[in-house]
Backbone as JSON, one array per atom type, in Angstrom:
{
  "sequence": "XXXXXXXXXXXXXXXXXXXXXXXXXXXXXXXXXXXXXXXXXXXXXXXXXXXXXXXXXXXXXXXXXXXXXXXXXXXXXXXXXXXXXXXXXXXXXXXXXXXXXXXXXXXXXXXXXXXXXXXXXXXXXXXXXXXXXXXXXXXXXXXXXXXXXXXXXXXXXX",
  "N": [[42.32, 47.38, -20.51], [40.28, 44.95, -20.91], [37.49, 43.51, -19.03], [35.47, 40.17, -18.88], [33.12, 39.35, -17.48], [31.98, 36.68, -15.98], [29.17, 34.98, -15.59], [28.09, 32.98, -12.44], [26.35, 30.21, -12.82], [23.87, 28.18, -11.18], [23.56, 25.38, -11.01], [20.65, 22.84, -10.71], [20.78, 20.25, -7.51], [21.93, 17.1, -8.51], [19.26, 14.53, -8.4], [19.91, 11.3, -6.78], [19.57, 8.28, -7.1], [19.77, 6.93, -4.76], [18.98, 9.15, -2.95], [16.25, 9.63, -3.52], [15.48, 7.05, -3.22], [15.12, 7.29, -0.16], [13.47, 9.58, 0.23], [11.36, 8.24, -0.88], [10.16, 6.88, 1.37], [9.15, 8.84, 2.93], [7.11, 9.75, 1.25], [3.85, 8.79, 1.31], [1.47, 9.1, 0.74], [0.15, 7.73, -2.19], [0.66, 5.51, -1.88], [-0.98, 4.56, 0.65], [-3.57, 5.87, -0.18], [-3.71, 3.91, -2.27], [-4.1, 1.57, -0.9], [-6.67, 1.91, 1.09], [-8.69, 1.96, -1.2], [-8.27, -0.31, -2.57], [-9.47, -1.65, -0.22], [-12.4, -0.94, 0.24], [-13.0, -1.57, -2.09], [-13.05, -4.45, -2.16], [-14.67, -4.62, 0.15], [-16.87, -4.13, -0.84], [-17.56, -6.29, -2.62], [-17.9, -8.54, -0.98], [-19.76, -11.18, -0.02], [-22.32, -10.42, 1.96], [-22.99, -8.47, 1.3], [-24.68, -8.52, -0.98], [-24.18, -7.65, -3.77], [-24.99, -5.89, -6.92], [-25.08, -8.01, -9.96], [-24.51, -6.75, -12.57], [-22.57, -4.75, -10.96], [-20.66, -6.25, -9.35], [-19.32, -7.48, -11.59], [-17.58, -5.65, -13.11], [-16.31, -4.97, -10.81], [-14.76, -6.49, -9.49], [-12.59, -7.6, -11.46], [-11.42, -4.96, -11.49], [-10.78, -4.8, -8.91], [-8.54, -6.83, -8.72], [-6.62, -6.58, -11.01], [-5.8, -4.01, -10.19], [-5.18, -4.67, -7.8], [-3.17, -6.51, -8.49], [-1.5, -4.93, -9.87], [-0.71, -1.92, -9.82], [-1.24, -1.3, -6.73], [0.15, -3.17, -5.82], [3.15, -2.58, -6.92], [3.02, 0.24, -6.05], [2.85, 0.14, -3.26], [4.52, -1.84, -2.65], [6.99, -0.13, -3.18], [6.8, 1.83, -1.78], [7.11, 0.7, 0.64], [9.13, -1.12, 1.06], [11.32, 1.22, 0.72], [10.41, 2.52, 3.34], [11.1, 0.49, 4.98], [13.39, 1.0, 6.93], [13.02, 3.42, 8.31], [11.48, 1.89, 10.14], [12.71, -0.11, 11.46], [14.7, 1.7, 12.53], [13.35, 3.19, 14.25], [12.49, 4.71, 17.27], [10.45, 5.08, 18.69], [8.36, 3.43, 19.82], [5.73, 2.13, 19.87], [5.29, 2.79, 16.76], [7.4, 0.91, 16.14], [5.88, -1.36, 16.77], [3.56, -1.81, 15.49], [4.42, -0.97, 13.06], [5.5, -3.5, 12.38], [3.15, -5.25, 12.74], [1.6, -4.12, 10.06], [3.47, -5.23, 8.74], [3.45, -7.89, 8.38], [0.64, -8.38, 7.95], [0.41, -7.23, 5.75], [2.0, -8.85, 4.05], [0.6, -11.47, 4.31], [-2.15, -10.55, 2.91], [-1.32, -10.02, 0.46], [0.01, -12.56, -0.46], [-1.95, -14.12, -0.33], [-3.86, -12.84, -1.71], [-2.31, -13.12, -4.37], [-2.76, -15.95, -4.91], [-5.94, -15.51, -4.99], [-5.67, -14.3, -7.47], [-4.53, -15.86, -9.76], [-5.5, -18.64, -8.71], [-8.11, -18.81, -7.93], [-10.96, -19.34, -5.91], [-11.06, -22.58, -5.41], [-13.09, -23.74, -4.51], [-12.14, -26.26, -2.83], [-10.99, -26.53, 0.39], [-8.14, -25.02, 0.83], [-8.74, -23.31, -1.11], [-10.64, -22.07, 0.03], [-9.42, -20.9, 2.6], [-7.69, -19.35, 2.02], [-8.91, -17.73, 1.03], [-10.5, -16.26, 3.08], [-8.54, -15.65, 4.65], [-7.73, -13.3, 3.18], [-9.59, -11.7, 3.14], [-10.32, -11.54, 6.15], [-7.7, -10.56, 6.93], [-7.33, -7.93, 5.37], [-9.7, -6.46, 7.17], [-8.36, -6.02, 9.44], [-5.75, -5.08, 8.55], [-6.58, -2.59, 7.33], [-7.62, -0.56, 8.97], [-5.29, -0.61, 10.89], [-3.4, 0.7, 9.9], [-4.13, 2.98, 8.93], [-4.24, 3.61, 12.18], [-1.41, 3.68, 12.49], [-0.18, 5.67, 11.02], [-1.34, 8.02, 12.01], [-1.05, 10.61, 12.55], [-0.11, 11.34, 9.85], [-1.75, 10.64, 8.01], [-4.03, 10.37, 5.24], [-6.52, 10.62, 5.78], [-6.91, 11.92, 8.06], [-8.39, 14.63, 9.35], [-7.88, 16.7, 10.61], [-5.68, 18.25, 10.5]],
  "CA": [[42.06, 46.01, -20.26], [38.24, 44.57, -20.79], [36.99, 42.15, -18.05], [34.65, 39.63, -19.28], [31.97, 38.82, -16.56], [31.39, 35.5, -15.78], [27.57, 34.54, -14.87], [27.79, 31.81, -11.84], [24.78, 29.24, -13.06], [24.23, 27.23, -10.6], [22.78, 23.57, -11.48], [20.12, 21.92, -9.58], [21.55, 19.11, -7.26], [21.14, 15.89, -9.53], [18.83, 14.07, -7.8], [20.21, 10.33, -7.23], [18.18, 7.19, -6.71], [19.35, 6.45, -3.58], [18.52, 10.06, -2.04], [14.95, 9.61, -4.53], [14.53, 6.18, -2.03], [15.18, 7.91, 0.72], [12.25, 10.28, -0.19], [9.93, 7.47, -1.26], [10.01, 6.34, 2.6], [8.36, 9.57, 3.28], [5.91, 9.54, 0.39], [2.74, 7.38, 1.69], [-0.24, 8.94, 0.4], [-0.52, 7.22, -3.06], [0.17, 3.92, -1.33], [-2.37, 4.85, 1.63], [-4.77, 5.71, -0.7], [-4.21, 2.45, -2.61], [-4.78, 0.76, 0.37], [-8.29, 1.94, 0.94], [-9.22, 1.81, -2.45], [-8.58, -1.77, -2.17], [-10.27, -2.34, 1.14], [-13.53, -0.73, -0.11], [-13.86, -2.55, -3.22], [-13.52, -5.56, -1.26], [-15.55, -5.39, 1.14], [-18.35, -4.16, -1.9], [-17.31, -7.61, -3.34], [-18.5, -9.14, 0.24], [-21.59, -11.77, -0.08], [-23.1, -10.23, 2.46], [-23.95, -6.83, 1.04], [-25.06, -8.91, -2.25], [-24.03, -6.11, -4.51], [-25.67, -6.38, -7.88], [-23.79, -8.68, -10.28], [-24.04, -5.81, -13.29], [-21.96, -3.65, -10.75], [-19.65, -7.42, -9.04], [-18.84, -8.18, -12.79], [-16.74, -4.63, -13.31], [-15.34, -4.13, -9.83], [-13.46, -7.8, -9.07], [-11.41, -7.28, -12.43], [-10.69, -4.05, -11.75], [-9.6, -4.87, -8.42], [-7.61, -7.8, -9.12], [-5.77, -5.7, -11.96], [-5.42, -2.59, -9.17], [-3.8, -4.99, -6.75], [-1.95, -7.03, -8.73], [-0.16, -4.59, -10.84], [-0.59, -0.58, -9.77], [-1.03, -1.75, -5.9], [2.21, -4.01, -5.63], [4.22, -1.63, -7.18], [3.68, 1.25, -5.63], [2.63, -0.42, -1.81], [5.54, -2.42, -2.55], [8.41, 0.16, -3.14], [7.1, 2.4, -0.51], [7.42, -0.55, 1.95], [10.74, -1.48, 0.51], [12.08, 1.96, 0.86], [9.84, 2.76, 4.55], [11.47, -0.53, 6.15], [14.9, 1.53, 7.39], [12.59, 4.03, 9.06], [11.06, 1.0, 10.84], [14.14, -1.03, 11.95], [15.84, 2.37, 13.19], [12.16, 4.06, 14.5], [13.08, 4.66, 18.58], [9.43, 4.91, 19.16], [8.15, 1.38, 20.38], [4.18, 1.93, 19.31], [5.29, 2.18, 15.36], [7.76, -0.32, 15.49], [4.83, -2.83, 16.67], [2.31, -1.23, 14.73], [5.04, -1.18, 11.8], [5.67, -5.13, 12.16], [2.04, -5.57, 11.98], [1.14, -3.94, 9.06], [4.37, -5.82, 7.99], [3.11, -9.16, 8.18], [-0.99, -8.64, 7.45], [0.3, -7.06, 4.14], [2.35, -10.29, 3.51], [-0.57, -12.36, 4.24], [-3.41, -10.45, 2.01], [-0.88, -10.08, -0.51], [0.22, -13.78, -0.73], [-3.1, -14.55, -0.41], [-4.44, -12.01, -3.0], [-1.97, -13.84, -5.7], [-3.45, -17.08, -5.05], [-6.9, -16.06, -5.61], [-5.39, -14.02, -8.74], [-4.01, -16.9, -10.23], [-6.23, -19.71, -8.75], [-8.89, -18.48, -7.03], [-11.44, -19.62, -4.78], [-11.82, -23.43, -6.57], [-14.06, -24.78, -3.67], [-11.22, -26.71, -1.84], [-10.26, -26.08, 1.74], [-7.13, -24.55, 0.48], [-9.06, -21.68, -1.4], [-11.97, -20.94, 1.04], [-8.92, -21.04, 3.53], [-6.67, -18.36, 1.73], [-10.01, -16.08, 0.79], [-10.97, -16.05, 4.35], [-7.41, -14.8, 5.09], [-7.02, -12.53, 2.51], [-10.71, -11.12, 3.41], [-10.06, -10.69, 7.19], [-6.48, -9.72, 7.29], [-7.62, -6.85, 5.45], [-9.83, -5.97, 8.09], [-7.06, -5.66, 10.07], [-4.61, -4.56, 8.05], [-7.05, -0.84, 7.17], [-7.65, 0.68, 10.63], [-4.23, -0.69, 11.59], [-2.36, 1.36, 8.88], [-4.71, 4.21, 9.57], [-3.74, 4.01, 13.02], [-0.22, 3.56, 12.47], [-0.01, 6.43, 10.22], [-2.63, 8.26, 12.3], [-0.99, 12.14, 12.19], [0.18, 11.67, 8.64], [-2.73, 10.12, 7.02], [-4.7, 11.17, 4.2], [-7.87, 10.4, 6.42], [-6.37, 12.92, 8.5], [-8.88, 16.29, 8.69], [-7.51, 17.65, 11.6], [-4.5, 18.92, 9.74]],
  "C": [[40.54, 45.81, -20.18], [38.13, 43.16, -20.03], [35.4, 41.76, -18.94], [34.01, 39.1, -17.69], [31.32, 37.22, -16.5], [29.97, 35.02, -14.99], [27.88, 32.95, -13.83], [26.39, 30.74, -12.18], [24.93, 28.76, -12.56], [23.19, 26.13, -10.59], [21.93, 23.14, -10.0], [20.4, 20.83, -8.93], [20.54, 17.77, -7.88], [20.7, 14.91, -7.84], [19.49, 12.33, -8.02], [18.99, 8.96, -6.83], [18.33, 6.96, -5.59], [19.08, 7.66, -2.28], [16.77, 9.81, -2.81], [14.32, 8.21, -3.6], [14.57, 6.71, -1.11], [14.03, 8.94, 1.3], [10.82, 9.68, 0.21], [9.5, 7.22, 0.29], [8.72, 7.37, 3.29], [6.86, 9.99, 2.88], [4.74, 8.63, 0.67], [1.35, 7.64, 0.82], [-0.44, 8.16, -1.19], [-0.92, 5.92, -2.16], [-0.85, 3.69, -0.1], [-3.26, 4.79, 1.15], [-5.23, 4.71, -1.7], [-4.55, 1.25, -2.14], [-6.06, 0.42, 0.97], [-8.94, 1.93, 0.38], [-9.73, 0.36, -2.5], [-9.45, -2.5, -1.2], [-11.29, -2.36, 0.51], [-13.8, -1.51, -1.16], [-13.65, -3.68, -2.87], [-14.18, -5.82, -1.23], [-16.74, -4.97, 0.05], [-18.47, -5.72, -2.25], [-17.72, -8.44, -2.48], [-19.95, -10.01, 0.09], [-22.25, -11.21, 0.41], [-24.02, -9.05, 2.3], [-24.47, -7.56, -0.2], [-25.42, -7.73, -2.88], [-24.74, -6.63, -5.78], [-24.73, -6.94, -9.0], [-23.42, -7.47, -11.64], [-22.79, -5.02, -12.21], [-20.44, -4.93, -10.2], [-19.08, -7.55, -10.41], [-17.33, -7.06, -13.56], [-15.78, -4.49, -12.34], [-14.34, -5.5, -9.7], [-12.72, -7.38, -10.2], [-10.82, -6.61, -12.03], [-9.92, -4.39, -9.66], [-9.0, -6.0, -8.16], [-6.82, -7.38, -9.95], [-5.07, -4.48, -11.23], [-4.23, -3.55, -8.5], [-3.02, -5.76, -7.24], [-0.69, -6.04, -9.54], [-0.13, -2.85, -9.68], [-0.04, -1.0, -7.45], [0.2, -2.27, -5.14], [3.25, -3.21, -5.65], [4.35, -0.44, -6.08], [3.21, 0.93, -3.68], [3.77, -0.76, -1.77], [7.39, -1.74, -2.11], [8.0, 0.85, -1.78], [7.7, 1.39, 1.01], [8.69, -0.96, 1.79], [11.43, -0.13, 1.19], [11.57, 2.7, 2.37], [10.39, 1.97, 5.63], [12.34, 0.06, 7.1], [14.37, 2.21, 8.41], [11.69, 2.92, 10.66], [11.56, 0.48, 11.69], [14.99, 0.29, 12.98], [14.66, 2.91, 14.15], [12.97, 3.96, 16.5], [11.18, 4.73, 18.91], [8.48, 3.37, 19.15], [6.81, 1.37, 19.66], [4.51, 1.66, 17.49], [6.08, 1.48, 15.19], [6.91, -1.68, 15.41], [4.07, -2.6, 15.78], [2.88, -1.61, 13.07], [5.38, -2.84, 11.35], [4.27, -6.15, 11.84], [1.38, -5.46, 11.39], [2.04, -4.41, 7.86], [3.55, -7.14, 7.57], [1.31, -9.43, 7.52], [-0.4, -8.23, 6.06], [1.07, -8.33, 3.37], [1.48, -11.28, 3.15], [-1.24, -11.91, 3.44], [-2.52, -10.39, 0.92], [-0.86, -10.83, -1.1], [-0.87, -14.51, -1.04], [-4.34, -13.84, -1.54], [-3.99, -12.58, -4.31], [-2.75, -14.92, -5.6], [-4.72, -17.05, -5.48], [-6.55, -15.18, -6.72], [-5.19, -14.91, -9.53], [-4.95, -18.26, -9.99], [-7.83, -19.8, -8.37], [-9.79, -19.19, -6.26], [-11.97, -20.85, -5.64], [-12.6, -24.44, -5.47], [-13.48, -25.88, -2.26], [-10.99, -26.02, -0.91], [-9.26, -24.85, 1.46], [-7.8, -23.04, -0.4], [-9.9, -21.13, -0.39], [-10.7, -20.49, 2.01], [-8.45, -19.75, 2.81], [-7.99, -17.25, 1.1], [-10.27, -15.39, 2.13], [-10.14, -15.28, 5.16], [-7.08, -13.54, 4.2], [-8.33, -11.27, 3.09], [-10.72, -10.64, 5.35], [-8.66, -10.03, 7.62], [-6.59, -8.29, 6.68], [-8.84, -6.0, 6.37], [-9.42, -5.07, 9.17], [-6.21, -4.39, 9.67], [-4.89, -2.81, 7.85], [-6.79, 0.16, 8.0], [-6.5, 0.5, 11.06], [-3.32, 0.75, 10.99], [-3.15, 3.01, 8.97], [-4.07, 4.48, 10.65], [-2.37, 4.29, 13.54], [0.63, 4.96, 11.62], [-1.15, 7.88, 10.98], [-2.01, 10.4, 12.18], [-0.8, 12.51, 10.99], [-0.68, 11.43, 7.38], [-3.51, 10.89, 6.06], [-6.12, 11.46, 4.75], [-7.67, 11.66, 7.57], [-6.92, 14.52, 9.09], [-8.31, 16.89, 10.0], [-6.26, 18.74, 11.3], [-4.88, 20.77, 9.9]]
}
């Protein structure tokens, strides 16, 4: 009698999308570090440092193109797929911390399309939504730093 030997292969578990969101929740550093990317070229963009307009004429595009498209997306899903950890969190400091990096990113966001789309045309209504989009990120940096403060990319104590 001849036995044939069967090789066990055993398959990598298929990854599905909703263990792949599950993941993303944990994943922060792109969207961290598209966070401060954004801040900084901001605040360069700031009257008050009157940056030179050869160097203002490159960076607003690029970040108005950062945060409307690369930004959104990937700030967006992590926050999408981070909320669960939020809502269930038992620790009281990041659920506040987590509700107010909820709402400032609503605000500079909402307020980032508008001056994408309309921008600052001299009316009340734009100085009003630059002014918010310009100090809620204030806010919104060191908060998300601090809210993130053992896992951060800013982090060197690691």
């Amino acid at each position: 009698m001849i036995s044939i030997e069967t090789s066990t292969v055993t398959k990598p578990p298929a990854i599905t999308i909703s263990t792949w969101w599950k993941q993303l929740a944990y994943r922060h550093k792109s969207a961290e570090f598209l966070l401060y990317l954004m801040f900084i070229s901001g605040v360069l963009l700031w009257d008050k440092l009157e940056l030179s307009w050869q160097i203002s004429r490159w960076l607003l595009p690029a970040h108005m193109l950062v945060g409307a498209t690369l930004f959104s997306i990937v700030v967006g899903a992590f926050w999408s797929s981070h909320r669960k950890l939020l809502v269930r969190s038992k620790k009281s400091f990041l659920r506040q911390t987590g509700t107010a990096v909820e709402w400032l990113l609503v605000i500079c966001t909402l307020s980032g399309f508008y001056l994408f789309f309309y921008g600052n045309t001299g009316n009340d209504i734009g100085w009003l939504l630059q002014e918010l989009h310009f100090y809620s990120s204030w806010l919104l940096a060191p908060l998300v730093f601090r809210h993130a403060l053992r896992w951060s990319i800013l982090n060197f104590r690691k």
